[in-house]
N, C-alpha and C positions, 0 to 999 in steps of 0.2 A: 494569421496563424504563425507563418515564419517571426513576426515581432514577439508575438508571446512564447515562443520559444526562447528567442536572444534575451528578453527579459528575466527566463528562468534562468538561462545560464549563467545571464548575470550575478543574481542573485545565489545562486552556486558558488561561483567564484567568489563573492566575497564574506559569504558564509567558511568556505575553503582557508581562505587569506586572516580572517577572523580568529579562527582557529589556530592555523599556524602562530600567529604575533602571540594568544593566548598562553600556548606552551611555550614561546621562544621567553616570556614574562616570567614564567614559572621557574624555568629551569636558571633562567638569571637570578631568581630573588633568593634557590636554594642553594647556586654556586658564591653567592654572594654572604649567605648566612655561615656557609660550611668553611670559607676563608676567613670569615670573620671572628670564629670558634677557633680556628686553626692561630691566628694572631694574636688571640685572646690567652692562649694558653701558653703561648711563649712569652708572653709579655703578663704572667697572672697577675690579680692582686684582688684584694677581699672584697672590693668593693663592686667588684665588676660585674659578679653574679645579680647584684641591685638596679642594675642599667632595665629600665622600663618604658616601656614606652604609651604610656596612657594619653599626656597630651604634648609630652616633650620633642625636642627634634632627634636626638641621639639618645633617650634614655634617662636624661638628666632628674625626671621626677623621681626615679627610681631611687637613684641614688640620695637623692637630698634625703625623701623618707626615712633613710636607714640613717643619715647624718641624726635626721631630728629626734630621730629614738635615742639618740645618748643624750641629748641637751635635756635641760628642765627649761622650758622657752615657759613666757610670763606674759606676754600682749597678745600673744598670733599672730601679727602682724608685717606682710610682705607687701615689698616694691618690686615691681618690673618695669625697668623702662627699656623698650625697644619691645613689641607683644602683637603678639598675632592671637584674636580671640581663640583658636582652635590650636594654636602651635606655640607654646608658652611654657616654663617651668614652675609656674606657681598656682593655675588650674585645681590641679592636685591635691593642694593646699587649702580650697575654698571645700572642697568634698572632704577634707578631714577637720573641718570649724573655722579656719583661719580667715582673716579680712584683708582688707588691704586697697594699694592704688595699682593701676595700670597706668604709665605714659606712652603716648605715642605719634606721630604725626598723622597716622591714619583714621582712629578712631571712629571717624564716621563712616568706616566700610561697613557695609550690609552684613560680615559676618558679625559683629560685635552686637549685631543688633538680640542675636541668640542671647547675649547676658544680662539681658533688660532687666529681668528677676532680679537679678543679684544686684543691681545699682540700685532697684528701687527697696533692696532690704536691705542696704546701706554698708554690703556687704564688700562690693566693688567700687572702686570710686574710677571712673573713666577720668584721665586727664591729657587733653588732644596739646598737643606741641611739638617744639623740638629741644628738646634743654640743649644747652650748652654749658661749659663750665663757668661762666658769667653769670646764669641765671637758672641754674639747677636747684640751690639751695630756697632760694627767694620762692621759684615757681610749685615745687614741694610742699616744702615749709618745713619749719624746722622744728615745731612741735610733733609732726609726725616723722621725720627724719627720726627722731631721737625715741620713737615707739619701735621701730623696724628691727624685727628678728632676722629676716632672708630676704637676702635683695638680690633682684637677678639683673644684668645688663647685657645688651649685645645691639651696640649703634653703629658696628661697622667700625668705622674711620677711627672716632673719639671715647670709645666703649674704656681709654685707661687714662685719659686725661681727665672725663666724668667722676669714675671710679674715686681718681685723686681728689676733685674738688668735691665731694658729698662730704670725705674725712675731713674733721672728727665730727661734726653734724649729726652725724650717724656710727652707731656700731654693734653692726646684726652681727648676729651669733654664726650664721651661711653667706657667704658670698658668690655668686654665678656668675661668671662673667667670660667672654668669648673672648681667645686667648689667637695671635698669628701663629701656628704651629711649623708655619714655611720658616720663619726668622729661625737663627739659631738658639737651641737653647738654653747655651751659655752664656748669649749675651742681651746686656740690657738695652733692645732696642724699641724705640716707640716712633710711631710716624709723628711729623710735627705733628702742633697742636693749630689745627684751623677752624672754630665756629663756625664755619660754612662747608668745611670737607663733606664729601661725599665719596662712598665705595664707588669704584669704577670695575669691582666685579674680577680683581685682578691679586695680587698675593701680595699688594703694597698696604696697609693696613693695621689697624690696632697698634700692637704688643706685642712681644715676645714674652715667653717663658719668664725667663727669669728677671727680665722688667717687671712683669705680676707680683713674683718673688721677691725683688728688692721692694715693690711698693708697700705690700702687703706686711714685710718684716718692720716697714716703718711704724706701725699701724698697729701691731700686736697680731698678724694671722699667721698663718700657712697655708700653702698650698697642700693641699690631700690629695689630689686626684683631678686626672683628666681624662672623660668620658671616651669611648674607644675610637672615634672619631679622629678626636685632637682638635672638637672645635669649643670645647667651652669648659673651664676649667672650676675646682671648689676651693675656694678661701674658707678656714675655719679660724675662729679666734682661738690666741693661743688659753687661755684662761680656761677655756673650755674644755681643750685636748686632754689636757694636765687632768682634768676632772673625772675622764671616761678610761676605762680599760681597752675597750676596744679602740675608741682615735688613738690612744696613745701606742697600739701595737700598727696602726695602719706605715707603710714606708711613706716617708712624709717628702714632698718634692719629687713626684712621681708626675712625669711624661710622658704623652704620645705624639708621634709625629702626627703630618696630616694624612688621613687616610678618608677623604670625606666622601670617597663612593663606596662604605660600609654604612651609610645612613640608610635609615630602612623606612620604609612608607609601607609596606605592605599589612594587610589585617583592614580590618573593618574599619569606616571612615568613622574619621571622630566624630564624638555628638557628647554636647554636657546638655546634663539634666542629674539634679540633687541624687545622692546615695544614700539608702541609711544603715544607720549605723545599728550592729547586732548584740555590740556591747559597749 
């Protein structure tokens, strides 16, 4: 009897303790939301209101979507290299017609197995690797390099040396690429370039700002916008800007520091399975 009691109490208690962590979760995710609105408004801009979070990390499908509504795009066709089946910015993308490749060293995680449909409707093209700028164009290919409307990248270390060697191979209309927000943003700085680098998890990394900036000016883009975070930023062609009323009123070389414990995970766990469309 006395065990079935300790047992209950037990069970008490971490029912009790359950609870508490519960609402300690809660009241974080809305002190977290409510500082985020708070930074956002100091820092406005048109775009920001578009940060969505469907299957992106910071918002990014959001935004791209609003980019694609001014463009007239012609292939549909997006790259992502560095992709997490469930945590991606081009996702979004297959739910609104578009095709494309994935690259990435993981590929054969169990999660990717969810997009089986979509490779076998020739929709998605898994491609398992690790590019380097040596063998990014070749492992691609350059007939489809030269299809790509929106390419997203984020490899950590080498995500602006990449970047550099895909041009002129390629020249999507959206650019996504994960930007060092710690570097200053006046200056053009980039980590060496090592084909074997690996992030060590530390704020030694990528690119700066305005390294994306001078790369990007070679190239014919702009930077538009960096998601509220400050971790991954938007290239648009210039050609294009010129063409829209709205990119051409957006403030163009627009920054944010790092703020990356504004990322939100909260809301229901991702799950893809097809949308349809109402019109």
């Amino acid at each position: 009897m006395f065990k079935l009691k300790v047992v209950d109490w037990l069970r008490g208690v971490k029912q009790a303790l359950f609870t508490i962590v519960t609402e300690q979760q809660k009241q974080t995710m809305l002190l977290q939301e409510l500082l985020r609105l708070q930074l956002l408004a100091a820092e406005p801009h048109p775009l920001a209101e578009y940060e969505n979070q469907l299957y992106s990390q910071n918002g990014e499908d959001g935004v791209l979507l609003r980019l694609l509504d001014e463009i007239d795009t012609k292939s549909k066709t997006f790259l992502e290299i560095g992709v997490d089946a469930l945590v991606n910015n081009t996702l979004v993308l297959v739910q609104d017609g578009w095709s494309g490749s994935w690259v990435d060293g993981d590929i054969d995680n169990k999660d990717f197995q969810s997009m089986q449909s979509l490779v076998a409707s020739s929709q998605l093209t898994l491609i398992k690797g690790l590019l380097t700028a040596e063998n990014a164009v070749e492992t691609i290919g350059k007939g489809f390099l030269a299809k790509v409307e929106v390419c997203s990248l984020d490899i950590d270390q080498n995500t602006y040396h990449l970047l550099e060697s895909l041009f002129p191979n390629m020249t999507p209309s959206v650019i996504i690429a994960e930007y060092n927000s710690s570097f200053p943003q006046f200056r053009s700085w980039t980590v060496p370039y090592d084909p074997q680098g690996q992030w060590n998890g530390g704020n030694w990394f990528c690119a700066s700002f305005k390294a994306f900036q001078d790369l990007g000016a070679r190239f014919g883009y702009t930077v538009m916008y960096c998601e509220s975070t400050g971790t991954n930023l938007f290239l648009v062609r210039d050609d294009i800007i010129g063409k829209s009323k709205f990119l051409s009123s957006l403030p163009a070389g627009f920054y944010r520091k790092p703020r990356y414990f504004m990322s939100r995970t909260n809301g229901h766990p991702r799950y893809y399975q097809p949308v349809m469309h109402t019109r």
